[in-house]
C-alpha positions as MATLAB code, in Angstrom:
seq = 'XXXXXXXXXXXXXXXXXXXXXXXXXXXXXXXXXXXXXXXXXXXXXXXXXXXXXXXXXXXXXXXXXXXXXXXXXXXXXXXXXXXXXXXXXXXXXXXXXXXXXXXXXXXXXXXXXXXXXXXXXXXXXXXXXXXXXXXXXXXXXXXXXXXXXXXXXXXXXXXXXXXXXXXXXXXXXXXXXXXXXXXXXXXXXXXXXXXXXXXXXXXXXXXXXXXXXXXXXXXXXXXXXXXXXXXXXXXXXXXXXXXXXXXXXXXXXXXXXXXXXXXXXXXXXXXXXXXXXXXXXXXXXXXXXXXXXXXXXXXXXXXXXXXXXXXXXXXXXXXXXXXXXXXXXXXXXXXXXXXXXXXXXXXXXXXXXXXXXXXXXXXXXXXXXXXXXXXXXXXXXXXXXXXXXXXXXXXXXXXXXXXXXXXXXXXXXXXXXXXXXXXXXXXXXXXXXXXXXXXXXXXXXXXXXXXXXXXXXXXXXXXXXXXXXXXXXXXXXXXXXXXXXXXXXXXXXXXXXXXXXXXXXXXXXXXXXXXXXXXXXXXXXXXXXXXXXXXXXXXXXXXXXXXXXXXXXXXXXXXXXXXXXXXXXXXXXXXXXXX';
ca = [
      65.143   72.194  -79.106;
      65.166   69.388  -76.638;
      69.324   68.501  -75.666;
      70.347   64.862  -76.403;
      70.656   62.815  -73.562;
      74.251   62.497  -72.259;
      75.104   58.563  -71.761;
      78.788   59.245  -71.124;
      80.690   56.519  -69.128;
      82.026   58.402  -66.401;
      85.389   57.444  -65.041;
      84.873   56.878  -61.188;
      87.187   59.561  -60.162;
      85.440   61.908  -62.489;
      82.244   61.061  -60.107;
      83.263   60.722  -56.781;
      85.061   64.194  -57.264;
      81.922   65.512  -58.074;
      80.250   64.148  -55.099;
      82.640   66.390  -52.836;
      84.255   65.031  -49.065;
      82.791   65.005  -46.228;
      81.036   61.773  -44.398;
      78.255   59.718  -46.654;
      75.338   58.019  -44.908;
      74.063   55.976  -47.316;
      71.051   53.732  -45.936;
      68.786   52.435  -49.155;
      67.689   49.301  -49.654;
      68.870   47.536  -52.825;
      66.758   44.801  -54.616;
      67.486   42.347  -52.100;
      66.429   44.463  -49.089;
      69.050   44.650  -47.992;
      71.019   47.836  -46.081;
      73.731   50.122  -46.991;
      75.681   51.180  -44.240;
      77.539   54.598  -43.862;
      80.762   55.074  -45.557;
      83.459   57.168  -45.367;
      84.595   59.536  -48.571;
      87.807   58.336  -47.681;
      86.973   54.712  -48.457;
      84.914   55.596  -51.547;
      87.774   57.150  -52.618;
      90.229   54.238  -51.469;
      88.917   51.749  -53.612;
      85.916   51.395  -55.981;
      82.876   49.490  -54.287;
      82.882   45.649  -54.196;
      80.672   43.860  -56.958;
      78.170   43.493  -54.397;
      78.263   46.259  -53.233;
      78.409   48.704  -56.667;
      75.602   49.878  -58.730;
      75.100   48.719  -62.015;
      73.787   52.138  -62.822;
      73.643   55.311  -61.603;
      72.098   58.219  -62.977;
      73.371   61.552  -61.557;
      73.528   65.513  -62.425;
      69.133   65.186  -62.597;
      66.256   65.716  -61.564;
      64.212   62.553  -59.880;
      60.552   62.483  -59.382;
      60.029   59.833  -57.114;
      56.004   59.660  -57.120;
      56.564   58.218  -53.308;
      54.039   58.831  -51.041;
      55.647   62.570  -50.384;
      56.220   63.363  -54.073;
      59.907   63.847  -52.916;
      62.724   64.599  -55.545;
      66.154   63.470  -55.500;
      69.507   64.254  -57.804;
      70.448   60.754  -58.494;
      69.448   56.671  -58.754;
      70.886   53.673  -58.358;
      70.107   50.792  -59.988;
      71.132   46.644  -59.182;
      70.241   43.815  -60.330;
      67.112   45.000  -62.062;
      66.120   46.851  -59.132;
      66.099   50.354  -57.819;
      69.446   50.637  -55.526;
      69.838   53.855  -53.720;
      67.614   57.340  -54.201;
      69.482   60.655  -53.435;
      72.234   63.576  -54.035;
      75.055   62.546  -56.227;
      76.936   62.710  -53.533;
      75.218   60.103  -51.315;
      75.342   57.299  -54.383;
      79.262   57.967  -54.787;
      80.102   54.837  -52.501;
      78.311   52.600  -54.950;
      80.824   53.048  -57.597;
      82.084   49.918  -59.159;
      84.259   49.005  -61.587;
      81.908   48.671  -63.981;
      79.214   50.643  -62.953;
      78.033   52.872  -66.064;
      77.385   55.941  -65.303;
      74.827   58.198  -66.884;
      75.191   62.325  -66.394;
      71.309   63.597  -66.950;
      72.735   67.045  -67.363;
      69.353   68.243  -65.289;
      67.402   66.361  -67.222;
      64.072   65.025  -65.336;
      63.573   61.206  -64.151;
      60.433   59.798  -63.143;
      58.717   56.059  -63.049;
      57.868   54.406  -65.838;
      54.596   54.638  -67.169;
      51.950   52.093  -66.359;
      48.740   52.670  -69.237;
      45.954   50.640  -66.994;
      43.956   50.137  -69.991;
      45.334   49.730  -73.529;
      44.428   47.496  -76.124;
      48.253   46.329  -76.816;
      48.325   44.505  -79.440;
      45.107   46.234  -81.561;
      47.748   48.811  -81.895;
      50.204   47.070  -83.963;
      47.319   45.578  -86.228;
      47.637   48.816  -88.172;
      48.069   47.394  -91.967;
      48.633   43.708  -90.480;
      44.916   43.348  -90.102;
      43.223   47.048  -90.383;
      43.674   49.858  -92.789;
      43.141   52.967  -90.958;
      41.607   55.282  -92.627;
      41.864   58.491  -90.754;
      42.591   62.452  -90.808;
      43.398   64.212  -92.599;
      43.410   61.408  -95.643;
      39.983   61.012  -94.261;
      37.380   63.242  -93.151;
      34.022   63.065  -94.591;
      32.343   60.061  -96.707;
      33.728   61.389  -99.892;
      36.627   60.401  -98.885;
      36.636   57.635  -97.055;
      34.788   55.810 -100.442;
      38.469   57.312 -102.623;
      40.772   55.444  -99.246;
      38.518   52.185  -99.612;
      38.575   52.278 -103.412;
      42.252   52.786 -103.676;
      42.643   49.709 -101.134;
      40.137   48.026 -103.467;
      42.567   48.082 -106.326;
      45.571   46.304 -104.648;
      42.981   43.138 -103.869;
      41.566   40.424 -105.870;
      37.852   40.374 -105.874;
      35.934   38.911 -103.028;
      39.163   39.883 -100.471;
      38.061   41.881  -97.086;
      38.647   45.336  -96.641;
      38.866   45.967  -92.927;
      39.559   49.397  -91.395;
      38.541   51.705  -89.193;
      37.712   55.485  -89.140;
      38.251   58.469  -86.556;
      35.503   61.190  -87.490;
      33.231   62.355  -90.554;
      32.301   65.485  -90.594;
      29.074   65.134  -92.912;
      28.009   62.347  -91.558;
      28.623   59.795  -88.657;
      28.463   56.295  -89.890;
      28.503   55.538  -93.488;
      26.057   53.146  -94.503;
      26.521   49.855  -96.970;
      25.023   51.788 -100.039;
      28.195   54.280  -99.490;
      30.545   51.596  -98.730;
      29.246   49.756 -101.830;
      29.844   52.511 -103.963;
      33.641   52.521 -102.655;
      33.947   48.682 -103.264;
      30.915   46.898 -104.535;
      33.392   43.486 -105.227;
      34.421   43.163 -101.838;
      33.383   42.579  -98.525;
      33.835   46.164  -96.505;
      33.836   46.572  -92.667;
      34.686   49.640  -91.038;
      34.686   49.902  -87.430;
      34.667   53.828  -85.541;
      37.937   53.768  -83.738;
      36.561   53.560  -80.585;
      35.645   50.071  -81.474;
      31.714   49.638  -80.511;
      30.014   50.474  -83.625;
      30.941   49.641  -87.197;
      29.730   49.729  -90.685;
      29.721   47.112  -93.667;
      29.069   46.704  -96.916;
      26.460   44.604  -98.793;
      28.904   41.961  -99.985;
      29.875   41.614  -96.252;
      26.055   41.459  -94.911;
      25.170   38.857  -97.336;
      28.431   36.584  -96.888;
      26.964   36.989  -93.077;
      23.716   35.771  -93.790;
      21.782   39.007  -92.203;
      18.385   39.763  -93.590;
      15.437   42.207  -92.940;
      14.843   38.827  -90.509;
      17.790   38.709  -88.599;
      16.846   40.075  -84.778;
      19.198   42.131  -82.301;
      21.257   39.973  -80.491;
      20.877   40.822  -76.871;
      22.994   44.125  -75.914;
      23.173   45.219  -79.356;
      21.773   47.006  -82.291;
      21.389   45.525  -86.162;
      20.040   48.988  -87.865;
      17.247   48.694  -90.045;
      16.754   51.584  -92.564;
      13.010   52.908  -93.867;
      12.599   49.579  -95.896;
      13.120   47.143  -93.053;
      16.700   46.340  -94.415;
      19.787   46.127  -92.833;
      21.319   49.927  -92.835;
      25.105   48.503  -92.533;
      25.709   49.887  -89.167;
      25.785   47.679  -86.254;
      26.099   48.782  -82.627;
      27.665   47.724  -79.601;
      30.157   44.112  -79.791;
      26.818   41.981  -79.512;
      25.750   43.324  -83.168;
      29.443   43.416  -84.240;
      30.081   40.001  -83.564;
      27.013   38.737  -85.315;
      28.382   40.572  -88.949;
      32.224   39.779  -88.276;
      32.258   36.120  -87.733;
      32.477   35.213  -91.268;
      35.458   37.967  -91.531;
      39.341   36.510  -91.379;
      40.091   35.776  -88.180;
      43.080   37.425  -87.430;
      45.568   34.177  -86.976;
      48.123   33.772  -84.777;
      51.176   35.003  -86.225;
      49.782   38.221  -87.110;
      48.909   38.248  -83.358;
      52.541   37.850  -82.292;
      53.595   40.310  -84.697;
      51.393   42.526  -83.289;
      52.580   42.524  -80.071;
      56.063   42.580  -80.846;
      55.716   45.622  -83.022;
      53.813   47.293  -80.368;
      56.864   47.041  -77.838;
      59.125   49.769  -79.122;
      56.234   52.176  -80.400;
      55.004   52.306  -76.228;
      58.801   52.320  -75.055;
      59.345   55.126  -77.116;
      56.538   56.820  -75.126;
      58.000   55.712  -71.113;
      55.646   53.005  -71.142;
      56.769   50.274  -69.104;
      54.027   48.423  -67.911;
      50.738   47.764  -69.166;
      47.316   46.178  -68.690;
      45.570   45.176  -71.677;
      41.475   45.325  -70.670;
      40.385   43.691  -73.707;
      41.872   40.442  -74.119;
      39.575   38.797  -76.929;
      40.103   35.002  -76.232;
      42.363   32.182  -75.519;
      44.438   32.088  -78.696;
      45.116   36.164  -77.840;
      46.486   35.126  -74.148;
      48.406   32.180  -75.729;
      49.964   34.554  -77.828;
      50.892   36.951  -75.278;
      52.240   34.171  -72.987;
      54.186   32.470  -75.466;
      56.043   35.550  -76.274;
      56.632   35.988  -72.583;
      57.945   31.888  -72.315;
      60.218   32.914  -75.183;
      61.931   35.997  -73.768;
      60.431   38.176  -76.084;
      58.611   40.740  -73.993;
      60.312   43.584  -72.478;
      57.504   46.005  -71.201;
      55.281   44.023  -68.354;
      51.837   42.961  -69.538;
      48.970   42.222  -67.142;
      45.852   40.627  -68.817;
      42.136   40.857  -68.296;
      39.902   37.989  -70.061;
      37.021   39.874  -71.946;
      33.536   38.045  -71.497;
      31.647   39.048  -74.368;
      28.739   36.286  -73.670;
      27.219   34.548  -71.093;
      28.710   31.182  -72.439;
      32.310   33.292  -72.493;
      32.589   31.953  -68.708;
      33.173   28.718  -70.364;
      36.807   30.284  -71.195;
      37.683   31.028  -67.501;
      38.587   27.277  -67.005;
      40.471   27.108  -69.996;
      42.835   30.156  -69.171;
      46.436   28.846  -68.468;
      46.737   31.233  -65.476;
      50.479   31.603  -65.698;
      52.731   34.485  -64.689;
      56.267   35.877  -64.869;
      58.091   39.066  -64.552;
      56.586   40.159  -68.189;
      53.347   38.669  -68.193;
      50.406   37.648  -65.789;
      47.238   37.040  -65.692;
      45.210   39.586  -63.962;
      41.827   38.812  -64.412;
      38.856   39.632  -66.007;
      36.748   42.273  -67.969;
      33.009   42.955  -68.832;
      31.605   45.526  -70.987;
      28.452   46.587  -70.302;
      27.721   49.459  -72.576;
      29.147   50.790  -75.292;
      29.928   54.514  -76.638;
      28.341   57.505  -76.125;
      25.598   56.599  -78.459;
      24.574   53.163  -76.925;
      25.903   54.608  -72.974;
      23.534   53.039  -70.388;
      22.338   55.359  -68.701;
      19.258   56.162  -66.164;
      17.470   58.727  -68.073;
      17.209   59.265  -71.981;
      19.709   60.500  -74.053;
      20.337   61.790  -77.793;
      22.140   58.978  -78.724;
      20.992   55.881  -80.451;
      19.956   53.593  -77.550;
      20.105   54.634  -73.565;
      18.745   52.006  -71.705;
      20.184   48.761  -72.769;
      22.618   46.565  -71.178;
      24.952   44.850  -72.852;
      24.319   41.883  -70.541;
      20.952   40.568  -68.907;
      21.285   42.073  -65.002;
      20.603   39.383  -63.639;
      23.219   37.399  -64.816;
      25.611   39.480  -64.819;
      25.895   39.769  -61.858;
      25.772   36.204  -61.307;
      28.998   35.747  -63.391;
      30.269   38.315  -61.056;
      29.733   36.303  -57.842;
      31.453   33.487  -59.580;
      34.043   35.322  -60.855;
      34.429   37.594  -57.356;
      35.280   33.689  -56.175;
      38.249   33.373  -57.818;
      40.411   35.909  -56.177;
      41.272   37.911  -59.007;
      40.046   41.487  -60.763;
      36.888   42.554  -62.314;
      36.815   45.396  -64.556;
      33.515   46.543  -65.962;
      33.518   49.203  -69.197;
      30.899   51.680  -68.042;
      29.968   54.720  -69.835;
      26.765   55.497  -68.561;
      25.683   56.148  -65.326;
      23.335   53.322  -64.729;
      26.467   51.188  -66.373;
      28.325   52.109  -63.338;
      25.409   51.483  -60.687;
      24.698   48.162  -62.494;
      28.454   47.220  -61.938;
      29.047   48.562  -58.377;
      25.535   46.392  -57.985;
      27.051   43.574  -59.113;
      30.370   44.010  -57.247;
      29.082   44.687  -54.072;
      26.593   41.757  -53.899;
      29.682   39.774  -54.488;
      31.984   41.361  -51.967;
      29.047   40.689  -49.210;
      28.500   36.842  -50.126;
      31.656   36.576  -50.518;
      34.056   39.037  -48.427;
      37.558   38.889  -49.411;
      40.673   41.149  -48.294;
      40.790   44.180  -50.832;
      39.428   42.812  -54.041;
      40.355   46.245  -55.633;
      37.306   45.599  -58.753;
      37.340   48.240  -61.397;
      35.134   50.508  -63.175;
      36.586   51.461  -66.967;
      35.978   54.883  -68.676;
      33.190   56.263  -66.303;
      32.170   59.061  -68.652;
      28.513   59.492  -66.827;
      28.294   58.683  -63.402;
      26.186   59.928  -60.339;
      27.445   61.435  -57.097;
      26.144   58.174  -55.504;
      28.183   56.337  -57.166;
      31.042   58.362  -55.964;
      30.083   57.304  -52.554;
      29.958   53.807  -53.081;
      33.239   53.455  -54.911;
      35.114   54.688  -51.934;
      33.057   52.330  -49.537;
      33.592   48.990  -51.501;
      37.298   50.089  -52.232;
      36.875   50.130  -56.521;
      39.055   51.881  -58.224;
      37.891   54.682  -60.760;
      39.820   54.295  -63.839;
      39.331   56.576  -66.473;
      40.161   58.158  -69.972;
      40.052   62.033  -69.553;
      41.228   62.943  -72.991;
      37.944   61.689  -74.101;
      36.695   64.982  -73.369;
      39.086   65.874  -76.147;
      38.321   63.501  -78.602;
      34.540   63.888  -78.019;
      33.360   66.446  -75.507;
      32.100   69.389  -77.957;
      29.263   66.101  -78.466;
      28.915   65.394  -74.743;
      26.608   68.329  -74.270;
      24.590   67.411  -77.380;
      24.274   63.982  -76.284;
      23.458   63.609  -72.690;
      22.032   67.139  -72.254;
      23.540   70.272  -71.006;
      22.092   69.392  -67.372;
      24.466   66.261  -67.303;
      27.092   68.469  -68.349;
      28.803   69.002  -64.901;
      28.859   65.051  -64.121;
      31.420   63.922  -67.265;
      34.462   62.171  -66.116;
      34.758   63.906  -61.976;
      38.324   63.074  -61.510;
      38.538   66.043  -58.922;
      35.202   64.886  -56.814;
      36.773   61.156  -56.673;
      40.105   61.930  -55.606;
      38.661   64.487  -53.103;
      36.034   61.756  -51.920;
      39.134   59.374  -51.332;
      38.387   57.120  -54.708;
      41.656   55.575  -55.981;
      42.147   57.380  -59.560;
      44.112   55.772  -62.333;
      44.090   56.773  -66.103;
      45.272   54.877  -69.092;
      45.084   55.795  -72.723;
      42.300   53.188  -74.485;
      44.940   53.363  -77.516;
      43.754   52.863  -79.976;
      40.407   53.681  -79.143;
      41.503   57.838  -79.463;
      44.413   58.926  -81.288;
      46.519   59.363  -78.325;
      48.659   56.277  -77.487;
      51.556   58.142  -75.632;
      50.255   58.887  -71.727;
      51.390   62.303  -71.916;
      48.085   63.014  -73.779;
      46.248   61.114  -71.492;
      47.605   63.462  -68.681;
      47.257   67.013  -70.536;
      43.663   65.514  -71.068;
      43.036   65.285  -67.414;
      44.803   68.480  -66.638;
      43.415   70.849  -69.401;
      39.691   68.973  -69.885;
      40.065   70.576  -72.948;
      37.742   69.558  -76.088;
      38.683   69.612  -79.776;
      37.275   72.854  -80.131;
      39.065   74.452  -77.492;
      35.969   74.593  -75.014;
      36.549   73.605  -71.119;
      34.694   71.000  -70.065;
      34.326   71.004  -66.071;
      37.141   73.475  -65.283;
      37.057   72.667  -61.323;
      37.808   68.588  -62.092;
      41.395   69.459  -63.763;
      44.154   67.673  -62.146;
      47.123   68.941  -61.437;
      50.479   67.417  -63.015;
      51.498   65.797  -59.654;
      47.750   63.566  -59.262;
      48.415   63.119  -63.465;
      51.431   61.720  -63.209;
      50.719   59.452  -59.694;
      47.437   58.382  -61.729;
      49.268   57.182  -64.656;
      52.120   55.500  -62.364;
      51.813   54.771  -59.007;
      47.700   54.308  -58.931;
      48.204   52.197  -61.654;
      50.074   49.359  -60.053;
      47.860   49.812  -57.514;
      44.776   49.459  -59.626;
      47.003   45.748  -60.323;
      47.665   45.171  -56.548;
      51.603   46.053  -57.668;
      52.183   49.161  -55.595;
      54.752   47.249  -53.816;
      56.728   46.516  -56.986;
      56.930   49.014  -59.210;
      55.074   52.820  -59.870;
      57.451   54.695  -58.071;
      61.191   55.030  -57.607;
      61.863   53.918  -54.165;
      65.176   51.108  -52.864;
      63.682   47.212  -53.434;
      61.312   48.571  -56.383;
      61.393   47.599  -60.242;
      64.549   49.634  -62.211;
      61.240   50.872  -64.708;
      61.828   54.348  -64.927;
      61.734   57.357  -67.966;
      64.254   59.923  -68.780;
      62.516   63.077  -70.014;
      64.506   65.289  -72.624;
      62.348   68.038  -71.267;
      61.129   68.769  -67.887;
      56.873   67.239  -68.505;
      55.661   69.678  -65.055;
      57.089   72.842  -67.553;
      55.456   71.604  -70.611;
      52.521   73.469  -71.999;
      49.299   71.588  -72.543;
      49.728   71.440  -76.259;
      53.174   70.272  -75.910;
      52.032   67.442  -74.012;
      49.141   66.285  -76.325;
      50.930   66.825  -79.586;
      54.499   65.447  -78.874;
      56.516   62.699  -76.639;
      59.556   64.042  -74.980;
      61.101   60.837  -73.993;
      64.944   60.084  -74.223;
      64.936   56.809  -72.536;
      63.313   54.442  -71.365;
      64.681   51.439  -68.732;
      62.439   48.570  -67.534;
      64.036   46.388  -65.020;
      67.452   48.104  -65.266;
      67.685   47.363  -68.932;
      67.397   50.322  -71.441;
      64.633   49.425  -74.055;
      64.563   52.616  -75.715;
      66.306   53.772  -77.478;
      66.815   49.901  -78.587;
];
């Protein structure tokens, strides 16, 4: 059983005893830069430190995993002002004892930085019963019973009402169609999205209220299915087809956005995250919501935002953006998908899915948008599943960076569950950084195999060929496109490439907990050009840092998927969990 984290206010005698005599030399940095100069025990023990001088926390009696650039480890941390203080021995941080510094014994426990998840989908997470019913294991796990959840959700609505859910896996059968879905709830409109969020299904209440007929074409990048009759099946692929059934659904308002967000906060603090970049940003009225929570002092964990372009006329948005920033919220820039799952992946040779060589966007002008966007000195992330996904993309990218060359754009690649050695190559030489979801092999590698061929096997998600090829590696959790929102999964994921069914898939790409945790910390501000602010404890950095009840390098890999071991969680010197 994990201990309970001591939070005992110290008395400073109490600490500077424990810090033993002899001569300190203290020289960190505190949030202002500035340096502390050596004192004597005999001064320490004098007189408690000025108020500029004295911490406003210290954490002592631990263990501290800095993630710097040496994966050094200290005993202790300061923390000013919002700002890491002083690193080292409890006996080095004695001299900034104040008056009324509080003072936190770890009893050994283990810090480290805060988490930074790269790519989230923040606020989708706390639509759970706002907006979506989920409807997922082990409540749900085959048709059969999927059609009892929606029919028992049909009861509590008045006809004509929307269902809206989504699902995680059925075992008999992989989409349900609108003939099942009818059966469930023939009175309302039914839409179902997989969790991942690229395909979904709907009923025939919800296809007719859409207007989509045996007529209707495939919007470009996307897939209305047809059954044996020439009618609309119910299932819709990729956010082109999507889009085209759920524009006559509710649109999710405003307040329920806010909501969202806010009831998002403590579920991710709860888990060390501190920081977070949310890669799918679905319009202006989703960044004014963000932002106004921000202008109102209601955000705690730090948000950086990327402005999805679904459609070509989506670039009509990008002037429209109110491009402001704080401490809790910025703009970051922008993000295209250009595949979707496994079964729509782009990719440069056929595969067992449903579609493999279509782009969500027209080449050509995507990468046109690209150059524009390339122009405007922020970041370009690009969801890429499939190998020729990623080529397209680093295409696109690179024609950009040579018309237009620009100190360390840092562009993105998202997910990169296919991808050629070449591409490897060219990631390193144009400086994009490789961020990736390697629990996915969890979630769905027993169907990688099946899907792009044993041959391709070998090529799924090479975390281990682009660190060792110098690509910058982050990894973020895609919550709650898997099951996993806490990052701990997301590491055990990369270190254990286990799938579902216990198979190993590409034993020699595992990571080790060290390149885990750096990926999910440090490499993540950097994949936000904030290295210099936060993803590691160092003196003048962000006070966002974790206390672990249990040691995470000691865990086994089924601790780390199946539990969060956090006892608390401080972002910008202020303790957010627990609230």
């Amino acid at each position: 059983m994990s201990r309970k984290l001591t939070c005992d206010k110290l008395t400073r005698r109490q600490f500077l005893k424990a810090g033993g005599i002899g001569l300190l030399g203290v020289a960190a940095g505190c949030g202002q830069g500035k340096l502390l100069s050596s004192i004597s025990t005999t001064e320490a023990f004098a007189s408690a430190a000025s108020p500029e001088l004295a911490a406003d926390t210290i954490f002592l009696n631990g263990k501290v995993l800095t993630v710097d650039k040496a994966n050094s480890e200290a005993q202790a941390v300061a923390v000013k002002d919002g700002f890491i203080q002083a690193i080292g021995s409890d006996r080095d941080l004695a001299p900034l004892v104040g008056e009324k510094t509080q003072m936190i014994d770890l009893d050994k426990k283990v810090v480290s930085p805060g988490f930074i998840d790269p790519h989230v989908h923040f606020r989708v997470i706390g639509l759970d019963y706002l907006y979506f019913q989920p409807f997922l294991p082990p409540d749900v796990k085959d048709v059969a019973s999927l059609q009892a959840a929606i029919a028992e959700v049909a009861k509590s609505k008045p006809q004509g009402e929307w269902i809206q859910g989504y699902f995680l896996v059925l075992t008999d059968n992989m989409f349900p169609n609108r003939y099942e879905l009818d059966a469930a709830a023939p009175n309302h409109p039914v839409w179902v999205m997989h969790i991942g969020g690229h395909w979904g299904c709907a009923n025939s209440a919800a296809i007719k209220l859409a207007g989509i007929t045996s007529a209707t074409p495939n919007p470009v990048g996307g897939i209305i299915e047809k059954d044996e009759s020439g009618e609309p099946s119910g299932i819709f692929y990729n956010h082109r087809a999507m889009d085209v059934l759920r524009r006559v659904a509710p649109p999710i308002t405003y307040e329920t956005l806010t909501q969202a967000i806010l009831n998002t906060q403590p579920v991710m603090a709860a888990c060390g995250v501190t920081s977070y970049q949310d890669n799918n940003v679905r319009g202006l009225d989703q960044f004014k919501a963000y932002q106004d929570l921000a202008k109102q002092g209601k955000l705690y964990l730090r948000s950086s935002l990327f402005l999805t372009l679904e459609w070509p006329e989506d670039i009509e948005k990008v002037d429209q953006v109110e491009y402001y920033q704080d401490d809790f919220s910025r703009v970051a820039g922008y993000k295209f998908l250009i595949d979707g799952q496994v079964p729509t992946a782009y990719c440069h040779q056929p595969h067992n899915g449903t579609s493999w060589d279509m782009p969500t966007w027209d080449p050509d002008n995507f990468k046109s948008v690209v150059r524009s966007l390339h122009d405007t000195g922020l970041q370009i992330c690009t969801h890429c599943v499939g190998d020729a996904a990623a080529d397209l993309a680093l295409d696109a990218y690179e024609a950009a960076m040579n018309a237009n060359p620009r100190s360390d754009p840092r562009h993105r690649l998202e997910h990169l569950v296919l991808t050629t050695s070449a591409a490897t190559q060219r990631m390193r030489d144009l400086g994009v950084i490789a961020s990736a979801n390697p629990h996915f092999i969890y979630v769905a590698g027993d169907s990688y195999a099946n899907n792009f061929g044993e041959n391709r096997i070998d090529r799924i998600i090479v975390t281990r060929e682009w660190l060792d090829n110098g690509v910058h590696l982050t990894i973020g959790s895609d919550a709650p496109s898997v099951p996993f929102h806490h990052p701990q999964a997301t590491m055990a994921g990369g270190m254990s490439r286990l799938t579902f069914n216990k198979n190993v898939i590409g034993s020699d790409q595992c990571l080790t907990f060290s390149e885990a945790l750096r990926a999910h910390t440090i490499e993540a501000a950097y994949a936000a050009h904030e290295e210099n602010i936060k993803g590691s404890l160092e003196p003048g950095k962000l006070a966002d840092l974790v206390v672990w009840n249990e040691d995470p390098s000691r865990l086994r890999i089924g601790e780390l998927f199946a539990t969060t071991t956090v006892a608390m969680t401080m972002v910008g010197g202020k303790i957010v969990h627990p609230a």
